[in-house]
N, C-alpha and C positions, 0 to 999 in steps of 0.2 A: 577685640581691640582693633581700632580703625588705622588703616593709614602701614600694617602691617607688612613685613618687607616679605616675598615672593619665598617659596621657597626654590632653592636652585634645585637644577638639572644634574646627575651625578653621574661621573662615568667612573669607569674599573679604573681600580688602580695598577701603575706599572709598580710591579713588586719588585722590590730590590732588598739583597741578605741584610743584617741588623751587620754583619762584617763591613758588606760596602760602604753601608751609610756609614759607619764610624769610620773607615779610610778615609771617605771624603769629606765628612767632617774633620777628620784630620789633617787632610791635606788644606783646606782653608783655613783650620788656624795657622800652620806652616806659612801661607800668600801673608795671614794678616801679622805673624811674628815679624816676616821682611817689612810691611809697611812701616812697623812702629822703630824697627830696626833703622831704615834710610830716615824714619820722619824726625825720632829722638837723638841720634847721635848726636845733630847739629848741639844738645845742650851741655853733652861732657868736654867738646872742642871750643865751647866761646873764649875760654880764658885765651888758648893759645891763638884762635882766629883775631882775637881785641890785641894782641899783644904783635902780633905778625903783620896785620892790613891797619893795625891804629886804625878801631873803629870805637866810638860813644856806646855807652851804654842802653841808649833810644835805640841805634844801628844795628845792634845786635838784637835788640826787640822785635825790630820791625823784621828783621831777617828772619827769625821764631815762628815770628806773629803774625800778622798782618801779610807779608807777602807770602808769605806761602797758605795762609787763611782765605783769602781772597778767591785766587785762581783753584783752590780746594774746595772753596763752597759752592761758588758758581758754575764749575765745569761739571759738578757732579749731577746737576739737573739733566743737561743734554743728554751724558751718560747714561743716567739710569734712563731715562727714556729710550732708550738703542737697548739698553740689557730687559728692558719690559717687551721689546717687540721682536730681537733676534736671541742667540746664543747666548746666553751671561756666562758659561764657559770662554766660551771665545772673548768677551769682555774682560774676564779677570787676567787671563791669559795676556795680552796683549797689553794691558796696563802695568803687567807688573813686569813685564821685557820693557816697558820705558820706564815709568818712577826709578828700577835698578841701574837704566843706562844714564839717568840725567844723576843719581847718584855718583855716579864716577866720574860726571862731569862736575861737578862740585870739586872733586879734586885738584882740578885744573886750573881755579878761578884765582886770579892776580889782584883783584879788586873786589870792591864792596857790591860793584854793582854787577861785577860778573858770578857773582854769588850769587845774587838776588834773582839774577835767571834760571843760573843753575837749578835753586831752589823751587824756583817757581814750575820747572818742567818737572820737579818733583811732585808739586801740590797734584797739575793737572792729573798722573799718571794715578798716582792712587787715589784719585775722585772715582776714579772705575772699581775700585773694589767692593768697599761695605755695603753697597747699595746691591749688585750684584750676589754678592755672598749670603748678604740677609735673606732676598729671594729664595736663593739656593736651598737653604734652610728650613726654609719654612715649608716646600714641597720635597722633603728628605724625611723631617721628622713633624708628628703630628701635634697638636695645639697642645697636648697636656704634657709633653716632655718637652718643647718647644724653650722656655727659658733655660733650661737644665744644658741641650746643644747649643744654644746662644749664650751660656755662660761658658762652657768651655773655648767655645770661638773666641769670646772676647778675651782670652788669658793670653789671645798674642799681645796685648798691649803690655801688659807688666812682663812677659817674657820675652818681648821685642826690646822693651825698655831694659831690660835685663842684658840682655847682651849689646845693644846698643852702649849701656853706659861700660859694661867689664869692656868688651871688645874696642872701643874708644878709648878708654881711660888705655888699657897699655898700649894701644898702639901710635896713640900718640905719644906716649913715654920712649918706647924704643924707637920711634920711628918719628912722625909727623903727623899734623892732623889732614894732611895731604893726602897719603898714605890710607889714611884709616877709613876717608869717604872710597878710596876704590878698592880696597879691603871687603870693605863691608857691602857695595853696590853690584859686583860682580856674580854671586851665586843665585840672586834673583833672576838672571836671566835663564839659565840652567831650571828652574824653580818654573818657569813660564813655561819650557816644555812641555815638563811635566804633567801641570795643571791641563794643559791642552788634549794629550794624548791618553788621560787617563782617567779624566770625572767625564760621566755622563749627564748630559742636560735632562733632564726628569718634565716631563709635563705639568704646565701649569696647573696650581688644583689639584693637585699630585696627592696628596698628604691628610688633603678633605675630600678628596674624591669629587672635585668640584667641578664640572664641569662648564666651561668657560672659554668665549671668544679670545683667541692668543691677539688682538690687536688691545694696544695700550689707550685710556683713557686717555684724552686731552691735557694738559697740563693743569689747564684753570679748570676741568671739572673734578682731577685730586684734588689739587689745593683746596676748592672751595668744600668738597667733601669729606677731606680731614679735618678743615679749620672748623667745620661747623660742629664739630666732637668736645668740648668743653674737657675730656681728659685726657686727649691729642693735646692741646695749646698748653693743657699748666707741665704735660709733661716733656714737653719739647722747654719750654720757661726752666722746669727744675735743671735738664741737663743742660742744656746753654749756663745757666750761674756757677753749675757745678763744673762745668770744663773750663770755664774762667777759671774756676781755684784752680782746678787740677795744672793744666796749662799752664798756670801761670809760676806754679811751685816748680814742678818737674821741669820746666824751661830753666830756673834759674837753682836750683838746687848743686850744681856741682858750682855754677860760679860764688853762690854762698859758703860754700865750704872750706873754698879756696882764698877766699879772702876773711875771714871772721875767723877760720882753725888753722889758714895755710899747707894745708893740705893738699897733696899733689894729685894729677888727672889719674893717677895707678893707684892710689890710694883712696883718693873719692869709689872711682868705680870699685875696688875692690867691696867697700863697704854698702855701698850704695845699689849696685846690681845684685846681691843674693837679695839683701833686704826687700829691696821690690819683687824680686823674681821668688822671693816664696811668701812673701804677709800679703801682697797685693795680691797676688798669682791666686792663694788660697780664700780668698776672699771674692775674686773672679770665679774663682771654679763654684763654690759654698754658698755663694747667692741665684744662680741659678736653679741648685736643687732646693736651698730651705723658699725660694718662692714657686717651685712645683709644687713640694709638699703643701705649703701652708692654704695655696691657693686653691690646691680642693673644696676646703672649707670655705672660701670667702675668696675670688677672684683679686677683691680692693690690697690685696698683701704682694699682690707686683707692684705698689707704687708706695705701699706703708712701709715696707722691709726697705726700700733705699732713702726712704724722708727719713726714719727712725736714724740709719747708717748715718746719715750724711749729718745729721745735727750732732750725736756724739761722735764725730772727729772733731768738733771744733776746739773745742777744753785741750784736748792734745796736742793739735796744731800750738794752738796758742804759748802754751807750758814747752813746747820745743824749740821755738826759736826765743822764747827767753831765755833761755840756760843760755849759759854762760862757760859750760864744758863740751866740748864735741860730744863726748861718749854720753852726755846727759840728754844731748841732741840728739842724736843716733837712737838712743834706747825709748823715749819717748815718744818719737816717730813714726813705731811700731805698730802703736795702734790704730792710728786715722791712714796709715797706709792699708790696715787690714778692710777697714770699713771703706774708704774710700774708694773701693773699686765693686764691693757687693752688688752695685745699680746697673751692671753692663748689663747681664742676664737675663733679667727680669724687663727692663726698659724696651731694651732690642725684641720682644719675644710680644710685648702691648704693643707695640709699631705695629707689627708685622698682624697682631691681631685687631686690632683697627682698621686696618686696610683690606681693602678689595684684592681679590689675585689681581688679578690684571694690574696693580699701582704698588703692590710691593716694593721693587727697588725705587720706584719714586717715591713713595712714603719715609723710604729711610733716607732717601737725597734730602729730601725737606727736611726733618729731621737734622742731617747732617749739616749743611746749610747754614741753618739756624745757632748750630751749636759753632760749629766750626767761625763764625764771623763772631759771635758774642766769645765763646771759651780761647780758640784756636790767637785768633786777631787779635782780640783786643786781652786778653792776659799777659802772656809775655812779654806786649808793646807797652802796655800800662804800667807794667812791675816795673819796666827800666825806664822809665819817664818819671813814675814816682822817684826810684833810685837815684837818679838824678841831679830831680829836685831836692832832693835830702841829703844831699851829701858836702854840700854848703854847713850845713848843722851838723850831721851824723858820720860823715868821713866814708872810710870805706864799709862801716856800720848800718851806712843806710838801705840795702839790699836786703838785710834783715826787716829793716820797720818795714818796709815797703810789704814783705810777704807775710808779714804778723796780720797786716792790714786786711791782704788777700782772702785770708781764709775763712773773716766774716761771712763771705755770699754763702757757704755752705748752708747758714742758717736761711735763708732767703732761699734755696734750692731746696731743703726741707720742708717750709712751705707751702710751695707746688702742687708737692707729690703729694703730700694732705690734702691738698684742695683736688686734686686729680680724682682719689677716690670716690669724692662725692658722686661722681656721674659715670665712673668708669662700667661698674658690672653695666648700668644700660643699652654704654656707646656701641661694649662688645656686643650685646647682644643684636643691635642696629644694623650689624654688618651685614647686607644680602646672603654674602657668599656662606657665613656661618648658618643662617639663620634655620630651624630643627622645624622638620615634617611633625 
């Protein structure tokens, strides 16, 4: 076969216990429970933030959305490029003592637009994580358990989101929404210690025994390296449409509840934090192992098991914000919150095997990027722009059509991930640093 890629050079592996690595996989979901923690709360505090600074329902989007999307996707290129060629310890570390300190400064903020910085020193700080952590990962644990530890890493999202919404919802009940950004911003910096003094940085190629020049690839010959991968581009397409939906629900979900059931920020999160924090949570955890297992057989089932997921949420989404009863809402919910997070595990674990050591955390910047401007940005600014516009006809009703709307792209993110497999088993095999003696 011509044109066949090199095989690599191998060096010894640094051995580390099956104890450590799960510590420190533990300890990075712990960094990534605080991200989703400082990133989510802002969604159980809008009611009281709209009703305190009288801000639009756009104001509040763009506060979600878009400003903190922006300076999230863009800073995270630079970053991962510093965690490709120094410490990514020292990178997560460091990021996550700021995103917690601009958190408590969120507390502080008098105006619309002293929020919007606040926030914004949020985005920047945790652009230094996932890109870093995914690296981390993938020279921890080796290719065929690889989604299985990137499915449990990414269970800080529904368990961030978990205590983001419980821990918001009462503390702004008893307290303020004031209160609860420096509540909640404070233990990350204690958490940054941590992370510093107690993972160790593992050799690039660690995990393939790959041995490899520790300087980072140029920017444009990633880019141009991933983009040329046909199941790089539709899977980066499926999760960009799908963080639209996701974003753009979980952004406006407590202020739906509150206005359509009247339901209070202690009683939203009440119901609303378990339910994420175990149907999302287990569904986080359960797609990373049934795509180890399945993928034995057929590699194409990391990107089949989340197109399958993500098309049967839709019928449920839809059937939920039509009812007409909370608990009807509530119980319904159930299930596209189970499937809708199955894709973290499997997703995160093709990035990573896609990519060259050396471009890892930039693989998942680009990645992130991508998702983060299409899902991050433009969902929760869109929900409340439609809302808006509909509320001339629909009243306070309209934040419902609006998100009945949203949940289409899930079908169009399904998509993707079909067309992904067409070229996937290839791409992986394409990869230098994989490629077998």
């Amino acid at each position: 076969m011509s044109n066949a890629p090199a095989t690599p050079a191998k060096q010894e592996r640094v051995f580390f216990t099956p104890r450590y690595r799960q510590y420190v996989l533990g300890i990075l979901l712990v960094v990534y429970v605080f991200n989703f923690i400082d990133r989510q709360i802002l969604s159980i505090l809008l009611e009281p933030i709209r009703k305190d600074l009288d801000l639009s329902d756009t104001q509040l989007g763009f506060l979600s959305g878009i400003a903190f999307a922006i300076f999230y996707a863009t800073m995270g290129i630079p970053i991962a490029r510093l965690a490709d060629r120094s410490s990514r310890v020292n990178v997560i570390s460091w990021a996550l003592a700021a995103w917690s300190m601009m958190t408590v400064v969120c507390g502080f903020a008098q105006n619309f637009w002293q929020l919007m910085l606040g926030r914004v020193g949020v985005a920047v700080g945790e652009a230094g994580a996932s890109p870093a952590s995914h690296s981390l990962i993938s020279d921890y644990f080796a290719p065929e358990t690889r989604a299985s530890a990137m499915g449990i890493y990414a269970m800080g999202v529904p368990i961030g989101t978990l205590i983001g919404l419980l821990a918001g919802g009462w503390l702004v009940h008893f307290f303020d929404w004031r209160t609860a950004f420096i509540v909640v911003g404070l233990p990350g910096v204690l958490m940054a210690i941590i992370v510093r003094m107690t993972v160790k940085e593992p050799p690039r190629g660690n995990s393939e025994a790959v041995l490899k020049d520790q300087t980072p690839v140029p920017l444009k010959h990633a880019i141009k390296y991933l983009w040329a991968r046909p199941s790089f581009r539709h899977v980066v397409l499926a999760v960009a449409f799908h963080a639209f939906v996701s974003y753009g629900y979980n952004g406006w979900l407590p202020a739906f509840f509150a206005r359509s059931y009247q339901m209070s920020s202690a009683e939203i999160g009440s119901w609303l934090a378990p339910m994420i924090g175990i149907f999302a949570g287990l569904g986080t955890f359960l797609g990373g192992y049934i795509s180890d297992y399945f993928a034995k057989r057929d590699r194409r089932w990391y990107v089949w098991i989340p197109g399958i997921t993500l098309a049967i949420s839709v019928p449920f989404f839809i059937l939920a914000f039509m009812a007409d009863d909370k608990y009807m809402t509530l119980g319904l919910l159930v299930v596209p919150l189970f499937f809708n997070y199955i894709y973290l595990g499997p997703t995160f674990a093709v990035i990573q095997g896609l990519a060259e050591v050396r471009m890892r955390a930039m693989a998942s910047a680009i990645l992130l990027f991508v998702i983060s401007l299409i899902g991050l940005g433009l969902g929760p600014f869109l929900v409340g722009v439609l809302s808006d516009f509909l509320k001339p006809e629909y009243g306070e009703e309209s934040l419902r059509v609006a998100l009945i709307f949203v949940f289409l792209f899930n079908i169009w993110s399904g998509i993707h991930y079909y067309i992904a497999g067409r070229t996937l088993r290839e791409d992986l095999d394409a990869n230098p640093d994989l490629a077998k003696s």
